[in-house]
C-alpha positions as CSV (number, residue, x, y, z in Angstrom):
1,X,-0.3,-2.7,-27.9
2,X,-3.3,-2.4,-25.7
3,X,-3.0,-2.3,-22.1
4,X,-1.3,-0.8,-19.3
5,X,1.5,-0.6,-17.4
6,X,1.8,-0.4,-13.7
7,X,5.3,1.0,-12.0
8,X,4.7,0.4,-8.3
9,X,7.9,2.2,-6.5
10,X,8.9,0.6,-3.4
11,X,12.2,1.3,-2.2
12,X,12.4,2.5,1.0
13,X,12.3,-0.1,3.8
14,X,9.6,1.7,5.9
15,X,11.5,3.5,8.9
16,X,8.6,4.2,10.5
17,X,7.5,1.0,10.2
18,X,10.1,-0.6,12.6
19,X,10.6,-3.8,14.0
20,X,7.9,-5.0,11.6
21,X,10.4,-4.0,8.1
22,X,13.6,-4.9,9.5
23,X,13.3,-8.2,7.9
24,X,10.6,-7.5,5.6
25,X,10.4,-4.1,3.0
26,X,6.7,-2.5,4.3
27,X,4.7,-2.9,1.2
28,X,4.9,-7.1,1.9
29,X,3.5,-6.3,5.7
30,X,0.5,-8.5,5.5
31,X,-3.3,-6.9,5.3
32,X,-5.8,-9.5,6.2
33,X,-3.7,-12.3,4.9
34,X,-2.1,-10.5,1.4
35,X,0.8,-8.6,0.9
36,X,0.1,-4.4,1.1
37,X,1.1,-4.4,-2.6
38,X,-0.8,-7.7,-3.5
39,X,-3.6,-5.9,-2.4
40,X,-2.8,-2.7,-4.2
41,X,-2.4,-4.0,-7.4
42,X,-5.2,-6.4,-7.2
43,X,-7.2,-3.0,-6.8
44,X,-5.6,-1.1,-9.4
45,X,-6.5,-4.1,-12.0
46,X,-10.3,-3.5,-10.8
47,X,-10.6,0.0,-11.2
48,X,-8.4,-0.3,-15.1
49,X,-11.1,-2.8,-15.7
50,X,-8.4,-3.7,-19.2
51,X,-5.2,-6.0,-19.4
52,X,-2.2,-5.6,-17.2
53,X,1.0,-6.0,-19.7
54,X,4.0,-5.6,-16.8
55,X,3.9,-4.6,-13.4
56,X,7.4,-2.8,-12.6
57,X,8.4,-3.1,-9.3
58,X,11.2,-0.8,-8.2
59,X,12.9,-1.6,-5.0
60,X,16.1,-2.1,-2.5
61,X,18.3,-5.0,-2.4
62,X,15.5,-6.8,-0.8
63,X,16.6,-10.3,-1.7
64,X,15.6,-13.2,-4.2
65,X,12.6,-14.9,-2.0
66,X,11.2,-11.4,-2.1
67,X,11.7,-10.1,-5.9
68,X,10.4,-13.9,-6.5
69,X,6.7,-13.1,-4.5
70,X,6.6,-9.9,-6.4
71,X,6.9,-11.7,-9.7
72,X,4.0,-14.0,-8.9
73,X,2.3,-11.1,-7.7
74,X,2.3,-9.8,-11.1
75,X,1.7,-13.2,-12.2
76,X,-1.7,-13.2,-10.4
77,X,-3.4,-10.4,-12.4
78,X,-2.1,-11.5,-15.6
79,X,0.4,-9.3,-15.9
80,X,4.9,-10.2,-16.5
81,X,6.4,-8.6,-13.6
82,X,9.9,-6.7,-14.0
83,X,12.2,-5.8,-10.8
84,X,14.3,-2.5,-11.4
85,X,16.6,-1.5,-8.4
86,X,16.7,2.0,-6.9
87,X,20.2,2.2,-5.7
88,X,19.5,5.6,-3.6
89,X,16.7,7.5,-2.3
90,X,17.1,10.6,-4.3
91,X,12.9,11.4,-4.8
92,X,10.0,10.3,-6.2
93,X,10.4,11.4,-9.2
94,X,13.5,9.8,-9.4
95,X,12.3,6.6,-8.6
96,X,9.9,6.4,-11.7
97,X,12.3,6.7,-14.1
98,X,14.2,4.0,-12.5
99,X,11.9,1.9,-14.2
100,X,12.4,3.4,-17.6
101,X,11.1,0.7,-19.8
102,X,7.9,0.7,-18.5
103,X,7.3,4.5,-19.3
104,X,5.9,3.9,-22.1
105,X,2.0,3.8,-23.4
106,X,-0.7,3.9,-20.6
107,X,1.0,4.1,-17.4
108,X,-0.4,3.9,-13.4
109,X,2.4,4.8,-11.1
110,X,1.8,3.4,-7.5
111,X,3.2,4.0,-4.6
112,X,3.2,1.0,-2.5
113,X,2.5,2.2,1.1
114,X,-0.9,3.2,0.2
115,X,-4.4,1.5,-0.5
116,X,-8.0,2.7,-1.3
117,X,-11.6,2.3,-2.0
118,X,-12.9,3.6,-5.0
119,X,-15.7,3.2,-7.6
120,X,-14.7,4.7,-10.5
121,X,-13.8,4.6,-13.8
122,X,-10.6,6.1,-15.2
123,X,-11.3,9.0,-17.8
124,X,-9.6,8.4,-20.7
125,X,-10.2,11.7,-22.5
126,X,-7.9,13.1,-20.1
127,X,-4.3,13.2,-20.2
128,X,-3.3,11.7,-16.8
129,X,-5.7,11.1,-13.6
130,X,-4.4,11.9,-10.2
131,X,-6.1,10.4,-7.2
132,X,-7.3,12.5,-4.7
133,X,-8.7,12.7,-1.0
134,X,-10.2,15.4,1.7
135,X,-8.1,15.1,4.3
136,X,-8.0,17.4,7.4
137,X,-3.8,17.9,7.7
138,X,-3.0,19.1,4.0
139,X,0.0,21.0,5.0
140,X,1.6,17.4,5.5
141,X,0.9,16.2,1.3
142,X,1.1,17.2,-2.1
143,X,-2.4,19.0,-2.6
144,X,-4.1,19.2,-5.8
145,X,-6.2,22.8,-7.1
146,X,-9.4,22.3,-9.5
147,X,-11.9,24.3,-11.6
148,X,-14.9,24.0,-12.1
149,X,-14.1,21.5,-14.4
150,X,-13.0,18.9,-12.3
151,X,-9.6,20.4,-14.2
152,X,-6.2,20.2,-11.6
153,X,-5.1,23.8,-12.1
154,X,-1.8,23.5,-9.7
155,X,0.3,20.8,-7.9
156,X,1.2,22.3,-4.4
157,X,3.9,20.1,-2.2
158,X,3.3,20.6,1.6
159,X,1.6,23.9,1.5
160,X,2.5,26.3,4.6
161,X,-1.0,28.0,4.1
162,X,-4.7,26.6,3.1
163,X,-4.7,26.4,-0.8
164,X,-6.8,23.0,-0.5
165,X,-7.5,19.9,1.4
166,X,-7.1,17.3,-1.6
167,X,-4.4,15.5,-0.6
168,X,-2.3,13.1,-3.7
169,X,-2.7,10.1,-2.7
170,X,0.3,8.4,-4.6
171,X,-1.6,7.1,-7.4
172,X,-1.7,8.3,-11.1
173,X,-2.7,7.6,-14.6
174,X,-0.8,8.7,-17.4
175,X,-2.1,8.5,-20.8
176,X,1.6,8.7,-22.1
177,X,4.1,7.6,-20.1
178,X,7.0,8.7,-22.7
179,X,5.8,12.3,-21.8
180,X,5.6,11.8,-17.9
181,X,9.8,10.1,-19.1
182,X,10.8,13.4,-20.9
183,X,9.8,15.8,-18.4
184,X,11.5,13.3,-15.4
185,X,14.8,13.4,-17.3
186,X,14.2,17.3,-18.3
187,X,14.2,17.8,-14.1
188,X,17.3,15.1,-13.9
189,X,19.2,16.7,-16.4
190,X,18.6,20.8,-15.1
191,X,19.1,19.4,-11.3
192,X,15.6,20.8,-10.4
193,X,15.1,19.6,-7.2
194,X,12.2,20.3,-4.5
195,X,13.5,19.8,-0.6
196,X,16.6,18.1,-1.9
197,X,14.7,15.2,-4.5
198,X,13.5,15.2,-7.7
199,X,9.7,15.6,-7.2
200,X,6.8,14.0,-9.3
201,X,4.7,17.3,-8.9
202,X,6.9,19.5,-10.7
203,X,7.5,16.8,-13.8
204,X,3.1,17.0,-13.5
205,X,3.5,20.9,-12.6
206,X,5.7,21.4,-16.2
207,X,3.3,18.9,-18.0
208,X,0.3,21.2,-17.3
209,X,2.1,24.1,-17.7
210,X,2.3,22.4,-21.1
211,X,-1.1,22.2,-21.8
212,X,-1.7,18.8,-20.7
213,X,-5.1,18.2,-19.1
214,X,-5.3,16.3,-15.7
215,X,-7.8,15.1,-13.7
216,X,-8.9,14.6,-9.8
217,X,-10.5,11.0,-9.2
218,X,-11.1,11.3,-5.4
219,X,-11.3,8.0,-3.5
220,X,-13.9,7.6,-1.1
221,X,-11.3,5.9,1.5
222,X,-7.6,6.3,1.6
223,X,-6.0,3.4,3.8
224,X,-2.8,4.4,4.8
225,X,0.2,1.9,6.1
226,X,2.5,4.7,7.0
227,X,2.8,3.2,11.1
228,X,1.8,0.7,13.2
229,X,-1.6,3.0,14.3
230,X,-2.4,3.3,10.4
231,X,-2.1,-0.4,9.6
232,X,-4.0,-2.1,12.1
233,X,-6.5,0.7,11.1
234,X,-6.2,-0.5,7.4
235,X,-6.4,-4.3,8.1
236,X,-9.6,-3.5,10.4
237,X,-11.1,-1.5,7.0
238,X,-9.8,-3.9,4.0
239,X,-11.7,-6.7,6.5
240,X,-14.9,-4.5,6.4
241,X,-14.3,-3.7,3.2
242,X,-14.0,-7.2,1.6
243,X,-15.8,-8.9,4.3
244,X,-17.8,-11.2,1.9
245,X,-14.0,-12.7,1.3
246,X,-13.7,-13.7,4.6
247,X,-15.7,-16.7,5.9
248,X,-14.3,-18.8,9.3
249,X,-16.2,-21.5,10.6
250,X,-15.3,-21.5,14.6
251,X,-16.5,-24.9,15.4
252,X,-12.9,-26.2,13.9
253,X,-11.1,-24.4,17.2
254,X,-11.1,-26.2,20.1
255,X,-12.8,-25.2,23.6
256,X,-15.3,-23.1,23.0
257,X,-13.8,-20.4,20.9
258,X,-15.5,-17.6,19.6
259,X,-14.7,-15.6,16.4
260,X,-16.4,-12.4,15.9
261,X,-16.1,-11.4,12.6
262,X,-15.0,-10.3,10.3
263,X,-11.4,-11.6,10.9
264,X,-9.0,-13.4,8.4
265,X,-7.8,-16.9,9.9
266,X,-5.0,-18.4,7.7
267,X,-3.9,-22.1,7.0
268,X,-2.8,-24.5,10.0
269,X,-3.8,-22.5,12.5
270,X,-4.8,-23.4,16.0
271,X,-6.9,-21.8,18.3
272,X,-7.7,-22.8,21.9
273,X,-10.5,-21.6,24.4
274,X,-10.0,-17.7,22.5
275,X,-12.0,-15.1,21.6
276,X,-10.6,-13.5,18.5
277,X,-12.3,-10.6,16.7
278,X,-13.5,-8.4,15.6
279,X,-11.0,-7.4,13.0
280,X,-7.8,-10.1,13.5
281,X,-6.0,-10.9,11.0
282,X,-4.1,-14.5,12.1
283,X,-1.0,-15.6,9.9
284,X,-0.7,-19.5,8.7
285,X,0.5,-21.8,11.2
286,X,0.0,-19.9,14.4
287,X,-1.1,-21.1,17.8
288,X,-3.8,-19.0,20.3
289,X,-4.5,-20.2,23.4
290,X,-6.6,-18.9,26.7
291,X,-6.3,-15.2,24.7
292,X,-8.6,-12.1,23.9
293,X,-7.4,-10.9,20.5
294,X,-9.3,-7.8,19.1
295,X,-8.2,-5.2,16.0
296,X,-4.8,-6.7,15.6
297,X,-2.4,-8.1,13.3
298,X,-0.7,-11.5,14.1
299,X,1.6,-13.0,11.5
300,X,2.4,-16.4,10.3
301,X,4.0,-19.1,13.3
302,X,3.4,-17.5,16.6
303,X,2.7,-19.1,19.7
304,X,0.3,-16.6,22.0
305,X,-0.9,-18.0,25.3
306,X,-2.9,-16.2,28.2
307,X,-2.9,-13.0,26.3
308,X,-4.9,-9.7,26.0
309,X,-4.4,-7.1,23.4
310,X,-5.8,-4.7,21.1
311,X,-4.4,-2.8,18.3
312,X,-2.1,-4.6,18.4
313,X,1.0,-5.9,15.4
314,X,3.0,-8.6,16.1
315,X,5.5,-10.2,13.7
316,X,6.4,-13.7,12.7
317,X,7.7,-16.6,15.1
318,X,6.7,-14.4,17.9
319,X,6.3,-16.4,21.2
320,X,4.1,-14.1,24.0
321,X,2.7,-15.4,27.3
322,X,0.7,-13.8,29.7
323,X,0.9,-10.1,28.6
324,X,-2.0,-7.5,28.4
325,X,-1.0,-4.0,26.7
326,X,-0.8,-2.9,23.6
327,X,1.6,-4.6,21.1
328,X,4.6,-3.7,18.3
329,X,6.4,-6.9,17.8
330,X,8.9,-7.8,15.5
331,X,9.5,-11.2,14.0
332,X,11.5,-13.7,16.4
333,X,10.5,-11.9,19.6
334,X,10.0,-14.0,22.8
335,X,7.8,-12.1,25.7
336,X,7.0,-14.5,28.8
């Protein structure tokens, strides 16, 4: 069967994420207006440019509303979505093969804390694609080693000293995900374990050792969620980004309010003698009023009066008046 498979691992509630995933798992954080892993998977459809069959999410015990908005997340690309449970943290590796029934044919694996900008096509003649990006810290990430060739010539995890500066991003093509499922259990089975986890880059390390050929596609942006710094950075770039997606009209809001765009404005919301932009992403039903909102993520059913803030997150039902700082809210907070 034609098509492809995409296993999007999830797990981990975000830690570093906190208050914002203490009642939702990270990868649902919203990014002007969708999901993280909406978002991701919406791209990774793009860049396939060929039918979804099932995307496998693998996650927590996150709940029936959640694994329901996965499903339809699926849904939305065309795709059956399947929920597999990850009962412990025991590596990345590990987490793949949770989703065993989806290793199988043309396989992206995902990891859902990450999104991207790319314009490329996947090479097919290769045996697995690993996606790449120059970044200045490589001693923090899996780093990648080409030829000339464009060939990956070694998989390095957190290297002490400079080998390179293309970082894994946490997105990969697999021509045969049956062969990325043998070497997984191989590591499972022998216990071989990389700073306590079983480790995607040695099952890639024992493919191309192997003979297996992979290749680098390097992204020309790499969007991280990994804090609250690195989000609103994210929402501000995914608004630039996709800014033709995004149209407000601010004569609807009352009082002379301004919206410098590009922001995302959801459904039912209400906005009161504000100036809101550039890059604010507002959830449905939430009311502004006498506030300057800029770079900032505000979720669905707040109520924000005589505020200032920048860089800024603040969760759902939050209720803030009169404040001027920065801001790291969780949902169901109450500032006055």
């Amino acid at each position: 069967m034609s098509g492809m498979n995409i296993i999007i691992p999830m797990a981990g509630m975000g830690k570093r994420m906190r208050p914002h995933t203490l009642t939702v798992p990270k990868p649902l954080l919203p990014i002007a207006g969708k999901p993280i892993v909406q978002r991701l998977v919406e791209d990774i459809a793009a860049v396939c440019k060929e039918p979804i069959n099932e995307v496998a999410f693998i996650i927590g015990d996150f709940g029936t509303a959640i694994e329901m908005q996965l499903l339809q997340i699926a849904e939305s690309v065309g795709a059956k979505g399947r929920i597999y449970f990850q009962d412990e943290a025991l590596g990345t590796a590990h987490a793949v093969m949770c989703a065993t029934p989806a290793l199988t044919g043309e396989v992206i694996v995902a990891f859902a804390d990450t999104l991207f900008k790319a314009e490329f096509e996947l090479d097919k003649t290769a045996d697995g694609t690993i996606w790449v990006h120059k970044v200045s810290n490589p001693n923090q990430f899996g780093v990648v080693k080409l030829d000339a060739d464009n060939n990956i010539t070694d998989f390095i995890e957190k290297p002490t000293e400079f080998i390179s500066d293309l970082a894994i991003i946490g997105i990969y093509y697999f021509k045969d995900g049956d062969n990325l499922l043998e070497e997984i259990q191989y590591l499972i089975d022998n216990d071989i374990k990389e700073k306590g986890e079983y480790q995607l880059t040695n099952a890639l390390e024992n493919m191309k050792n192997k003979g297996l050929i992979f290749k680098a596609g390097e992204v020309e942006e790499w969007l991280d969620c990994g804090n609250k710094d690195a989000t609103v950075l994210t929402n501000q770039r995914i608004l630039e980004i996709k800014r033709a997606e995004f149209n407000n009209d601010a004569s609807q809001f009352s009082n002379g309010t301004q919206i410098i765009e590009p922001c995302y404005i959801g459904k039912d919301v209400e906005i009161d003698n504000c100036v809101v932009g550039p890059y604010v992403s507002v959830g449905n039903g939430t009311k502004l009023k006498n506030s300057k909102i800029t770079n900032s993520i505000i979720q669905n059913n707040c109520a924000i009066e005589n505020a200032t803030f920048t860089n800024s997150m603040i969760g759902n039902h939050v209720v803030l008046n009169g404040e001027s700082k920065e801001f790291s809210i969780g949902d169901y907070s109450t500032l006055n």
